[in-house]
C-alpha atoms as a printed R data frame, in Angstrom:
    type eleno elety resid chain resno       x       y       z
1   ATOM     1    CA   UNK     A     1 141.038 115.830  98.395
2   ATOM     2    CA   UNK     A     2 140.649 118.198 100.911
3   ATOM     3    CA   UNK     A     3 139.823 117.544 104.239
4   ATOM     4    CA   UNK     A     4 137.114 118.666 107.577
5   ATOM     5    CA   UNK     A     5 138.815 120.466 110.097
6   ATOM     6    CA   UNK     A     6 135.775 118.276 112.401
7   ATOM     7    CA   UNK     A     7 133.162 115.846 111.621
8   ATOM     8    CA   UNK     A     8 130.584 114.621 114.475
9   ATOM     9    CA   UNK     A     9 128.763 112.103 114.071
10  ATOM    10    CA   UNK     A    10 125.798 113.317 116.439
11  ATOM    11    CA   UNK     A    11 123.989 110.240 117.271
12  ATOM    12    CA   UNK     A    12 123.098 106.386 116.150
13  ATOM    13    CA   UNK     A    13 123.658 106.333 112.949
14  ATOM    14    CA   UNK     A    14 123.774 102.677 112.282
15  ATOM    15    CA   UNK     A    15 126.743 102.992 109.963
16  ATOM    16    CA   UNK     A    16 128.938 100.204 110.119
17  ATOM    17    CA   UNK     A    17 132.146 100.067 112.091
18  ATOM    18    CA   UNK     A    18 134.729 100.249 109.297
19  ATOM    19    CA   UNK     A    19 133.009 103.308 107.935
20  ATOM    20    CA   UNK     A    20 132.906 105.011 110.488
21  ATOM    21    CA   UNK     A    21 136.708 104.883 111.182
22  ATOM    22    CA   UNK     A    22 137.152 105.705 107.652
23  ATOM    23    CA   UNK     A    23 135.859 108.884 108.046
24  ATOM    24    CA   UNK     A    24 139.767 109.505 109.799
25  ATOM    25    CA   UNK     A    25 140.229 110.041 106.378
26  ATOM    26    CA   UNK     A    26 138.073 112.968 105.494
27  ATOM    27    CA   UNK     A    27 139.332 115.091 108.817
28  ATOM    28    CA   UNK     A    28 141.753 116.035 111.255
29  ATOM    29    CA   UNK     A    29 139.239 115.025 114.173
30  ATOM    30    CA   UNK     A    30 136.125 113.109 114.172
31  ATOM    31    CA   UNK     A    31 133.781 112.459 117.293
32  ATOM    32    CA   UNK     A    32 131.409 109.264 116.911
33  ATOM    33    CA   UNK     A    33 128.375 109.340 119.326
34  ATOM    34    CA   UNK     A    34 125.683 106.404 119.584
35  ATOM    35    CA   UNK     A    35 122.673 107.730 121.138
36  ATOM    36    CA   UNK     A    36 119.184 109.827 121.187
37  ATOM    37    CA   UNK     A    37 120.864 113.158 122.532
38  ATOM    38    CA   UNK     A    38 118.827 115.655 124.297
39  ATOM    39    CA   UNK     A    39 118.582 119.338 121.998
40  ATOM    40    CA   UNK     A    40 121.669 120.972 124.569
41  ATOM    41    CA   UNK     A    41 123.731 117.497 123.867
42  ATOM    42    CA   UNK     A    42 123.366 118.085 120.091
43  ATOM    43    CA   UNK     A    43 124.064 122.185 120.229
44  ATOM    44    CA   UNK     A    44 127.523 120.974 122.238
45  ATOM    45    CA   UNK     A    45 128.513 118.232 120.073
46  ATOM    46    CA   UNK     A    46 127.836 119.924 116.735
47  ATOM    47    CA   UNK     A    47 129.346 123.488 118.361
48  ATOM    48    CA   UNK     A    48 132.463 123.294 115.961
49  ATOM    49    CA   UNK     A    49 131.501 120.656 113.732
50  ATOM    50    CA   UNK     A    50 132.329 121.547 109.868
51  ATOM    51    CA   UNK     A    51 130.259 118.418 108.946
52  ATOM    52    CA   UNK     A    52 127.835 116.413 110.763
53  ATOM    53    CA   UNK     A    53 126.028 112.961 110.195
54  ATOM    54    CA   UNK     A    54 122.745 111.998 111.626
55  ATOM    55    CA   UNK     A    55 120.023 109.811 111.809
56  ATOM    56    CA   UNK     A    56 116.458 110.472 111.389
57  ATOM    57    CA   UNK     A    57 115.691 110.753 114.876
58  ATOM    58    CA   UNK     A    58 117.765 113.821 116.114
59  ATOM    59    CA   UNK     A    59 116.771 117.236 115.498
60  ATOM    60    CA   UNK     A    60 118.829 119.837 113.521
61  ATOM    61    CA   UNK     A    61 116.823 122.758 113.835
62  ATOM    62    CA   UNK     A    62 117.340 126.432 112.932
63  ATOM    63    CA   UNK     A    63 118.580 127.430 116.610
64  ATOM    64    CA   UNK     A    64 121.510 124.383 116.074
65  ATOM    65    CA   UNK     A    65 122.379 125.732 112.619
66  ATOM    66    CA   UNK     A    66 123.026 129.189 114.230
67  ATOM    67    CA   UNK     A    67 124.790 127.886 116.930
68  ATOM    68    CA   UNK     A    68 127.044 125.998 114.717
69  ATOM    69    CA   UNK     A    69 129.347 128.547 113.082
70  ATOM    70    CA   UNK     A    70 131.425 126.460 110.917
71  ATOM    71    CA   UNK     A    71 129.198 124.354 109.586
72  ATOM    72    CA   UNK     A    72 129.215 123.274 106.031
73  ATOM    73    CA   UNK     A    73 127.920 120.107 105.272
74  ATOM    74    CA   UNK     A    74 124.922 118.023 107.180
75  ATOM    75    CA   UNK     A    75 124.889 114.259 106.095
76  ATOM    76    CA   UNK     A    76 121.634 112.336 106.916
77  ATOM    77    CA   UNK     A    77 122.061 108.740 107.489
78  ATOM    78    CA   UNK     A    78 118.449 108.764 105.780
79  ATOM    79    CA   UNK     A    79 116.183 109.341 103.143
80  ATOM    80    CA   UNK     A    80 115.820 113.535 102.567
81  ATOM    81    CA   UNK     A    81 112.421 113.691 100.597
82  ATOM    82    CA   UNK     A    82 111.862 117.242 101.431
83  ATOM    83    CA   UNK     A    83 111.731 119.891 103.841
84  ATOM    84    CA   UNK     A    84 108.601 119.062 105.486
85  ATOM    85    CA   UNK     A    85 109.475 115.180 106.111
86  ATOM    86    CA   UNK     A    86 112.874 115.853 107.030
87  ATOM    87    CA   UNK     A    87 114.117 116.419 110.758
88  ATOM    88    CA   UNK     A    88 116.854 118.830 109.525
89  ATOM    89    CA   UNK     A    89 115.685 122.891 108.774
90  ATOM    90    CA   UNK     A    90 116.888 122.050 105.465
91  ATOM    91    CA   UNK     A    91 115.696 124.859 103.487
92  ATOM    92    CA   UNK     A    92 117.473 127.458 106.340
93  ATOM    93    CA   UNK     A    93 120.873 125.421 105.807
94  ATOM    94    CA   UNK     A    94 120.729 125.881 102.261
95  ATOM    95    CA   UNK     A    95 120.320 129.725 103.158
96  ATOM    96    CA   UNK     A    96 123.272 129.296 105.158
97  ATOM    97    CA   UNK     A    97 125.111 128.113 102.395
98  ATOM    98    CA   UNK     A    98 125.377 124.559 104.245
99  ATOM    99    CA   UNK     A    99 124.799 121.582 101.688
100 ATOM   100    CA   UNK     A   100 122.460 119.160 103.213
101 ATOM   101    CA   UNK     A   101 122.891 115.273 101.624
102 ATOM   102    CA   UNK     A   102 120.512 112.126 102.201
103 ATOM   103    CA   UNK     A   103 120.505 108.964 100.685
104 ATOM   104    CA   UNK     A   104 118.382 106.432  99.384
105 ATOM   105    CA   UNK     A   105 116.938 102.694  97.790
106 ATOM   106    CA   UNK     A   106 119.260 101.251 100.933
107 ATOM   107    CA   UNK     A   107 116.364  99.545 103.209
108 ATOM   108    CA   UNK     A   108 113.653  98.601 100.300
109 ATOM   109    CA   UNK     A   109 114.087  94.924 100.263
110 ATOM   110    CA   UNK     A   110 114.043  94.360 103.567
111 ATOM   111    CA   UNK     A   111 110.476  96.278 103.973
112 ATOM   112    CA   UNK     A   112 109.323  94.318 101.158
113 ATOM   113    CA   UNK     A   113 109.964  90.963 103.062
114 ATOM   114    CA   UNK     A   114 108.279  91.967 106.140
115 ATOM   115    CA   UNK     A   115 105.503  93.439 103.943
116 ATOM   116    CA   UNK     A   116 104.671  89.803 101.838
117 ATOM   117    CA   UNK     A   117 105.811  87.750 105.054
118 ATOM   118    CA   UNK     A   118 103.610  89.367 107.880
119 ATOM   119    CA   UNK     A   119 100.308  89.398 105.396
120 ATOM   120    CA   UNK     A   120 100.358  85.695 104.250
121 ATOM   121    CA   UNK     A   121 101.454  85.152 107.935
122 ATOM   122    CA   UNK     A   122  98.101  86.521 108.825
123 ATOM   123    CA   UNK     A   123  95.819  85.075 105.496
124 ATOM   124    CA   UNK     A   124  97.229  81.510 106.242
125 ATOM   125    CA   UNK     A   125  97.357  82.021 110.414
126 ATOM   126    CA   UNK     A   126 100.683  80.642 110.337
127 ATOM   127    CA   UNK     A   127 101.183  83.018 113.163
128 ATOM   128    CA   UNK     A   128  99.024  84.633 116.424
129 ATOM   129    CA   UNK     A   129  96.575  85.549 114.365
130 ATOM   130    CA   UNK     A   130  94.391  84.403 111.135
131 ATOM   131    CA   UNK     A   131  92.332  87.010 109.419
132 ATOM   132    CA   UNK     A   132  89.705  85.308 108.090
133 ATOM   133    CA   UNK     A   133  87.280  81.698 109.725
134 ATOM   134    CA   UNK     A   134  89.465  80.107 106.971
135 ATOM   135    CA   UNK     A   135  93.243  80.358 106.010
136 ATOM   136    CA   UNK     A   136  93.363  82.516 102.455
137 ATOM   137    CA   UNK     A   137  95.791  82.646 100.067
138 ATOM   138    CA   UNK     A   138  97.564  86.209  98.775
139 ATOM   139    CA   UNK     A   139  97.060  84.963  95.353
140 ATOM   140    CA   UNK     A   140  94.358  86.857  93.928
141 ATOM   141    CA   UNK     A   141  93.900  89.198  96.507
142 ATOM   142    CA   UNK     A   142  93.137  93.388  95.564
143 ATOM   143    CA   UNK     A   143  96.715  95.062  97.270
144 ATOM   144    CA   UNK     A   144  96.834  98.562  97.103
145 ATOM   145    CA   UNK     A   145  99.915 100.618  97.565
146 ATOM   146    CA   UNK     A   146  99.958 104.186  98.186
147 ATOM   147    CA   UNK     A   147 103.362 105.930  97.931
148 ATOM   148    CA   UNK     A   148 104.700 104.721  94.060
149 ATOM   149    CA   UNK     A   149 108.473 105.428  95.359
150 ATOM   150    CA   UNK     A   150 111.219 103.117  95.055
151 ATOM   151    CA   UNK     A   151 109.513 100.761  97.993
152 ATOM   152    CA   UNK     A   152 106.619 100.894  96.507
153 ATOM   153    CA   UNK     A   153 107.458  99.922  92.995
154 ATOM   154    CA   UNK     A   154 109.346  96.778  94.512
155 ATOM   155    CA   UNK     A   155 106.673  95.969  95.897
156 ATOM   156    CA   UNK     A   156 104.573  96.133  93.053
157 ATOM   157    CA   UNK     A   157 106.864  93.765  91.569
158 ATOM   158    CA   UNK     A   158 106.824  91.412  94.244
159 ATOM   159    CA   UNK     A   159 103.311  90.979  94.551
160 ATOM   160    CA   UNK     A   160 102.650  90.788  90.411
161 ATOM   161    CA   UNK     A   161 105.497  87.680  90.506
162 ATOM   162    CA   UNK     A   162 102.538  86.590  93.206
163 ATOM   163    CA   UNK     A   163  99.653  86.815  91.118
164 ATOM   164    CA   UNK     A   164  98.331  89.239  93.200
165 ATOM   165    CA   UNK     A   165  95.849  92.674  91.574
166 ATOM   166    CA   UNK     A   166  98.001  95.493  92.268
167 ATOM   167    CA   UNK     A   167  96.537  99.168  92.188
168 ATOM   168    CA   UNK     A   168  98.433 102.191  93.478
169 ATOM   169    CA   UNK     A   169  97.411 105.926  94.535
170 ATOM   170    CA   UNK     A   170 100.424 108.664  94.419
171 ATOM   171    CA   UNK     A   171 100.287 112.464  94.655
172 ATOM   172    CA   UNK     A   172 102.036 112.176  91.565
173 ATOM   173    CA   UNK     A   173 100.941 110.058  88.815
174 ATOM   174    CA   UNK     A   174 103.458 107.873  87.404
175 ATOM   175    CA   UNK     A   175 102.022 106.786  84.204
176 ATOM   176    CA   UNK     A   176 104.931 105.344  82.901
177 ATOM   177    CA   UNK     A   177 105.060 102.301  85.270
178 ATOM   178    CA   UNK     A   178 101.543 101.454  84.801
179 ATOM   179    CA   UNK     A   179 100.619  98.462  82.988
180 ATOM   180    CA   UNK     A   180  98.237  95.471  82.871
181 ATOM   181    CA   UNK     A   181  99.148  94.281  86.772
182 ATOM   182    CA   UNK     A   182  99.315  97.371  88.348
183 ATOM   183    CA   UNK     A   183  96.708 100.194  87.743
184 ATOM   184    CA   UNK     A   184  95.812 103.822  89.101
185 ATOM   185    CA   UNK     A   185  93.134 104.815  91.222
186 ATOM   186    CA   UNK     A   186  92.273 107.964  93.141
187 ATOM   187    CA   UNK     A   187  92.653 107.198  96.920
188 ATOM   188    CA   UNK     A   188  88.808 107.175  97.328
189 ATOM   189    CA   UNK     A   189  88.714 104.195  94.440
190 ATOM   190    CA   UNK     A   190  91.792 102.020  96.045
191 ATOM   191    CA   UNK     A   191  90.086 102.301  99.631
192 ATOM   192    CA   UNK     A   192  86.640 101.485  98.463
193 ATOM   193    CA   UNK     A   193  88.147  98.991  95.509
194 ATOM   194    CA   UNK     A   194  91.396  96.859  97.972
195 ATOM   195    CA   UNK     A   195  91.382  94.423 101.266
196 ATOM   196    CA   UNK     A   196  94.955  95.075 101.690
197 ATOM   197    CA   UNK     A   197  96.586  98.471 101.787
198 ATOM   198    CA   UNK     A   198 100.303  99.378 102.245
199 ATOM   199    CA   UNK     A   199 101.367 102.445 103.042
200 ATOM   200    CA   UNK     A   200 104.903 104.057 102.002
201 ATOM   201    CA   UNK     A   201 104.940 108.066 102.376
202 ATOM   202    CA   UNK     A   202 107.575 110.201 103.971
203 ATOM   203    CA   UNK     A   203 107.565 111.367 107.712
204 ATOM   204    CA   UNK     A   204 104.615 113.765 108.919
205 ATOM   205    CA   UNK     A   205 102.588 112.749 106.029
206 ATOM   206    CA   UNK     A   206  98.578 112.197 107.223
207 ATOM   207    CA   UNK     A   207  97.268 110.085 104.641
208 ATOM   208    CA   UNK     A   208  93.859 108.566 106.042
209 ATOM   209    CA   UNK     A   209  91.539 110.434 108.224
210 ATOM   210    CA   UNK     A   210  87.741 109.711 109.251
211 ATOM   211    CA   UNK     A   211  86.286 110.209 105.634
212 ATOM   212    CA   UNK     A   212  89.115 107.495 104.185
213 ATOM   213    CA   UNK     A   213  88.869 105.259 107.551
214 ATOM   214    CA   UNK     A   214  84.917 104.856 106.770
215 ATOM   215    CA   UNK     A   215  85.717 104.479 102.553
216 ATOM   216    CA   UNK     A   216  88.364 101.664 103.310
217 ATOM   217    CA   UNK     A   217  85.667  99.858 105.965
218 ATOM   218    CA   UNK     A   218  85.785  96.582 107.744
219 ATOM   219    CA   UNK     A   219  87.055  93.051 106.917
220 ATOM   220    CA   UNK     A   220  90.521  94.917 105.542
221 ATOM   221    CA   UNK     A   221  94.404  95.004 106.158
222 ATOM   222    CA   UNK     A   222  96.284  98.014 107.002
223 ATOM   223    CA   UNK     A   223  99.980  98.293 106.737
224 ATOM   224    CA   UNK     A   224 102.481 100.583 107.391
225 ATOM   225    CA   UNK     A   225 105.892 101.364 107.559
226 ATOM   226    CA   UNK     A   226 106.527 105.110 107.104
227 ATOM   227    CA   UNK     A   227 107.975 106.728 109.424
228 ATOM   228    CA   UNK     A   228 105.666 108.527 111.660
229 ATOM   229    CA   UNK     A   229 101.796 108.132 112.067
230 ATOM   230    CA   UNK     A   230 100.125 108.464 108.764
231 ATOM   231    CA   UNK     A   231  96.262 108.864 110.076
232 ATOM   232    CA   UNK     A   232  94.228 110.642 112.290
233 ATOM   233    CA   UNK     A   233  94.406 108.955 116.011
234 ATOM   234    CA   UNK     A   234  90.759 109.236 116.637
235 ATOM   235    CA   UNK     A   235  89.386 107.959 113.028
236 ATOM   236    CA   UNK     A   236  92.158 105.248 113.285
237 ATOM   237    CA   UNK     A   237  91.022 103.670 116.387
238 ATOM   238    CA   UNK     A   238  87.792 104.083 115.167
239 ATOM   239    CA   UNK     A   239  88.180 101.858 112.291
240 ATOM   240    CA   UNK     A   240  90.286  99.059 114.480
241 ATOM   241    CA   UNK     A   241  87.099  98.781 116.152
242 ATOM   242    CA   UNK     A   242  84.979  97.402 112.983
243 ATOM   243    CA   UNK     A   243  84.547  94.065 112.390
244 ATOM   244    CA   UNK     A   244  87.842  91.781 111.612
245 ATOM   245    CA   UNK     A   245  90.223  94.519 110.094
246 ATOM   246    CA   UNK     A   246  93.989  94.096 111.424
247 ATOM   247    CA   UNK     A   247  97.126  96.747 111.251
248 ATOM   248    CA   UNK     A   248 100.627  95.809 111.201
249 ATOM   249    CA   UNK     A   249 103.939  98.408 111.997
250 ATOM   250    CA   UNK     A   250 107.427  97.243 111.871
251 ATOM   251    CA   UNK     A   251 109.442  98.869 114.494
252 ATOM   252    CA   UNK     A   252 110.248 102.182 112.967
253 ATOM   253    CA   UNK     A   253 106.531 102.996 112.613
254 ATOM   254    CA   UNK     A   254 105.912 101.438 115.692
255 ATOM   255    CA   UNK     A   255 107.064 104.211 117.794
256 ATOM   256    CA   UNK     A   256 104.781 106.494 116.602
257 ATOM   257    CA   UNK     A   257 101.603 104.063 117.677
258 ATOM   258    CA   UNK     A   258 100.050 105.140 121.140
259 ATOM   259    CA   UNK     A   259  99.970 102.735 124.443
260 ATOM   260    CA   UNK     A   260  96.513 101.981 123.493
261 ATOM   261    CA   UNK     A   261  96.501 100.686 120.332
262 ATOM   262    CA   UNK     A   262  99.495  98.702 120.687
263 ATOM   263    CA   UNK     A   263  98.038  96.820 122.983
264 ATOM   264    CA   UNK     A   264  94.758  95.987 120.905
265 ATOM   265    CA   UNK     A   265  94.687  92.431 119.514
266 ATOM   266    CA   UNK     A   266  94.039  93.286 116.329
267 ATOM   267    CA   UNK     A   267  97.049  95.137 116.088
268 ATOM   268    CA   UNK     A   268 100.566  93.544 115.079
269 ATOM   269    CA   UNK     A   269 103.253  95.349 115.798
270 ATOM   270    CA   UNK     A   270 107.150  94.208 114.985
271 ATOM   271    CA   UNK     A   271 109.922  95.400 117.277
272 ATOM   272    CA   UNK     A   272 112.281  95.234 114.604
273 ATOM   273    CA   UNK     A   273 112.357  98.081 111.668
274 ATOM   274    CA   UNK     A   274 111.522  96.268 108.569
275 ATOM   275    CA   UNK     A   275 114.311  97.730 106.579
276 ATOM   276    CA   UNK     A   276 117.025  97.049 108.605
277 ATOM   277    CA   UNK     A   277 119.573  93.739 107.620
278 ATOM   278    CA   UNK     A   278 122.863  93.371 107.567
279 ATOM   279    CA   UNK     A   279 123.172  93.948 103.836
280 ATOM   280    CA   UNK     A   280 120.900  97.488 104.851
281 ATOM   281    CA   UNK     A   281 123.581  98.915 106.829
282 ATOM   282    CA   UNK     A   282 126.390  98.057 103.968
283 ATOM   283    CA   UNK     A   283 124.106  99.675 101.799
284 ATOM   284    CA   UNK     A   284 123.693 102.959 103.977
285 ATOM   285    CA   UNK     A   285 127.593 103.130 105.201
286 ATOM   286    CA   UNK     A   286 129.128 103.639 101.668
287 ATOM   287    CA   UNK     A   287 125.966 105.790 100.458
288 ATOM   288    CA   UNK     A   288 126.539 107.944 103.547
289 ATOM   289    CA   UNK     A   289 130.314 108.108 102.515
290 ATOM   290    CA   UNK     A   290 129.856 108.433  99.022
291 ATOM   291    CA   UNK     A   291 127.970 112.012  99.360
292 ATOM   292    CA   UNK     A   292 130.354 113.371 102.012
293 ATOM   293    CA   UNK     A   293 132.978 112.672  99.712
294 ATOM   294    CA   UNK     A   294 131.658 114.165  96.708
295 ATOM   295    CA   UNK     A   295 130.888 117.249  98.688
296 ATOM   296    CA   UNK     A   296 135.094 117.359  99.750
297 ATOM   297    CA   UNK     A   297 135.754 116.525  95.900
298 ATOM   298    CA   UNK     A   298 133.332 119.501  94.314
């Protein structure tokens, strides 16, 4: 196998100790970093990189490619769902001839049990807050899930094994997985048709704006844990403001949410990110290794 002259791994990655000194293996120097660096920081530290891993959070733009003559391989420590969603200039790499890796299905469970535990936490006010005069059961209820990926088929699953009616809306139609307890509508039909949507889309995807907001209406549950802010600001604070709805963010999604509405009561927001467990960062420490070391076999 042959070997990196220099891997850097630019910031916090959350890959797991022994990993990360395994990667000794795949070059004759590598520099670990566990940070949010500033755009000079990164430039510096990936200056004479041949490979770099990052996280979601940091920046690898097309000024940092250019400034990074030897680069060959950029490894996110994340899902890569396209160009658009992704914090690396991935389509100018590829130009470059520099093979840009991301991996995925490492954090699904996790969001699944934060999903199921903070909503019957809320029906059955077994925490802060109760939706509804009386406790409710999940049972029964009209969940819709839009974003049919991995996390949201698990989901799917989850909440059938529930007894719960499950309807979906994706760009893309996935016929295939549809059956009995979990149907197809078009956005406008899940909003107008579910009390409880979750939300699973890729970064910098705006999903619900004022039109959707008024559709979806009061007495409802909104959750989500994409990355990012998937609504309009304005039409989302809007709809907070009609009678008894509730939103809930795990951390990841919570850093998106302004001072404002974090501090509305209606709003439940988790510090922690929902995907994240012990058994998560296994998951994304050997997938992160896996694809740097098929790039060094190929």
């Amino acid at each position: 196998m042959e070997k990196f002259k220099k891997i850097v791994v630019v910031d916090e990655t959350k890959m797991n100790t022994s990993a990360l000194e395994e990667l000794k293996n795949y070059a004759d120097e590598v520099e670990v970093y566990h940070d949010e660096p500033t755009e000079d920081e990164v430039k510096n530290r990936v200056e004479e990189a041949e490979a770099i891993i990052v996280s979601w959070r940091t920046e690898i733009s097309e000024e940092i490619i250019d400034n990074s003559k030897n680069l060959k391989y950029i490894g996110l420590a994340c899902s890569l769902f396209n160009d658009e969603s992704a914090n690396v200039a991935v389509n100018y790499a590829k130009q470059k001839n520099i093979k840009v890796t991301g991996i995925f299905d490492y954090g699904d469970t996790g969001v699944i049990e934060f999903v199921i535990s903070e909503v019957i936490q809320l029906l059955h006010g077994f925490g802060k807050h109760q939706w509804k005069e009386q406790p409710v059961e999940l049972s029964g209820r009209k969940f819709g899930i839009v974003g049919l990926g991995t996390t949201g088929q698990l989901l799917a699953k989850a909440l059938e094994a529930l007894n719960v009616e499950v309807f979906y809306f994706s760009r893309t139609r996935k016929k295939e997985l549809e059956h009995e307890k979990l149907q197809y509508l078009e956005l406008k039909n899940l909003l107008d048709t579910c009390e409880i949507i979750s939300i699973h889309l890729p970064k910098n995807t705006e999903i619900l704006k004022e039109k959707e907001f008024k559709q979806f209406g009061d007495h409802k549950l909104l959750i989500n844990t994409s990355l990012g802010f998937p609504f309009e600001e304005k039409s989302f604070k809007n709809w907070l403001e009609l009678s008894n709805n509730y939103a809930i963010f795990d951390g990841d999604a919570t850093n998106s949410l302004p001072s404002t509405v974090k501090k509305r009561s209606n709003v439940i927001i988790s510090e922690k990110s929902a995907g994240w467990s012990q058994e998560t960062q296994e998951r994304l420490s050997l997938k992160v290794l896996e694809n740097l070391k098929d790039f060094l076999n190929h």
